[in-house]
C-alpha positions as a printed Julia matrix, in Angstrom:
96×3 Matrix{Float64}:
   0.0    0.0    0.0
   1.49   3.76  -1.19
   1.76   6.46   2.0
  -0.65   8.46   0.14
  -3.04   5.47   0.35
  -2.12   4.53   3.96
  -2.88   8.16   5.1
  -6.12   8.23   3.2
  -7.11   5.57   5.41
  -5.77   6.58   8.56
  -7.76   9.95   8.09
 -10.52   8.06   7.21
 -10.78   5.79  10.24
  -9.93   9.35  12.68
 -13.11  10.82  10.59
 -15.27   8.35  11.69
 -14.33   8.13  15.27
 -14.91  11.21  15.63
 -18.18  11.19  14.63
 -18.68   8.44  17.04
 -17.29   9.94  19.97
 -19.56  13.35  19.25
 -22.61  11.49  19.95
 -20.95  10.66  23.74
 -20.74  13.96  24.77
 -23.49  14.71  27.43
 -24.03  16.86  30.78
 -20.82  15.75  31.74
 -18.69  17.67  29.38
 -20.79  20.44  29.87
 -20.37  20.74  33.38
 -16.42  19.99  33.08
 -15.73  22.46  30.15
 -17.99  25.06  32.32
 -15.76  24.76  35.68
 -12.7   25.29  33.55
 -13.89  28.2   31.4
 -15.29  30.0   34.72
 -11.91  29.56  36.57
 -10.68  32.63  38.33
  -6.73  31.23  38.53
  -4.71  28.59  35.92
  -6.14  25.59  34.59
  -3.87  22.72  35.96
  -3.44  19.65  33.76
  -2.58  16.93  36.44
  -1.09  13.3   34.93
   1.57  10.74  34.72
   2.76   7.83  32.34
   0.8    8.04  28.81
  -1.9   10.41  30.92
   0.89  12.9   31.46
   1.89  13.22  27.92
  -1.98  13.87  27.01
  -1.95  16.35  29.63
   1.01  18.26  28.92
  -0.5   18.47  24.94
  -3.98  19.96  26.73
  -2.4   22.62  28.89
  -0.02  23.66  26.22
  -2.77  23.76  23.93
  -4.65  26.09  26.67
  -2.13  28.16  26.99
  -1.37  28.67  23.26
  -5.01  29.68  23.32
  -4.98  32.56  25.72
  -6.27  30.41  28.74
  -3.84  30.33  31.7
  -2.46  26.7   31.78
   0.39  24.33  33.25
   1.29  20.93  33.57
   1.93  19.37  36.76
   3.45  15.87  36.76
   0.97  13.8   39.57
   3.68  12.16  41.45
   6.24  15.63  41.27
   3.53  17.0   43.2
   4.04  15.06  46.24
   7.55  16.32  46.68
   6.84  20.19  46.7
   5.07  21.22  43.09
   1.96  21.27  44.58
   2.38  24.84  45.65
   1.74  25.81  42.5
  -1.85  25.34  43.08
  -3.83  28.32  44.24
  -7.82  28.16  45.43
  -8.47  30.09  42.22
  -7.2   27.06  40.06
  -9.26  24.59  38.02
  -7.4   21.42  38.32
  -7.91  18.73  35.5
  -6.67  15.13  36.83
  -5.72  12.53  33.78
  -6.26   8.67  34.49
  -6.23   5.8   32.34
């Protein structure tokens, strides 16, 4: 199979799932995207492993979009990061 071919597909496939996942988005996404975009402080992007490189590509997208936004690395907070964290911060905690 040509690249050209191989990335018509892969584009493809992406189109479709995200179709899929736009019919899962419910009250929950509402109420998550609402406590972020009301935050008073930073929007902190909390994760580790695979999570933490998904987080670190959220808050710098944030930030390149004009919304205050870090990355804090979940187990780097238990050693002193977690001052970073004001009562005016949003904080955005990656599992998987």
């Amino acid at each position: 199979m040509s690249f050209i071919k191989t990335a018509e597909k892969v584009l493809k496939e992406e189109g479709k799932a995200l179709i899929r996942l736009s019919g899962l988005i419910g009250e929950g996404f509402e109420k998550g995207v609402g406590i972020l975009a009301a935050s008073k402080g930073k929007i902190v992007v909390a994760g580790m492993g695979k999570s933490g490189l998904v987080g670190r590509k959220i808050a710098a997208s944030l930030s390149s979009t004009g919304s205050p936004a870090l990355f804090l690395h979940a187990a780097e907070s238990l050693h002193g990061d977690i001052g970073v964290l004001s009562a005016a911060d949003a904080l955005l905690i990656l599992s998987y």
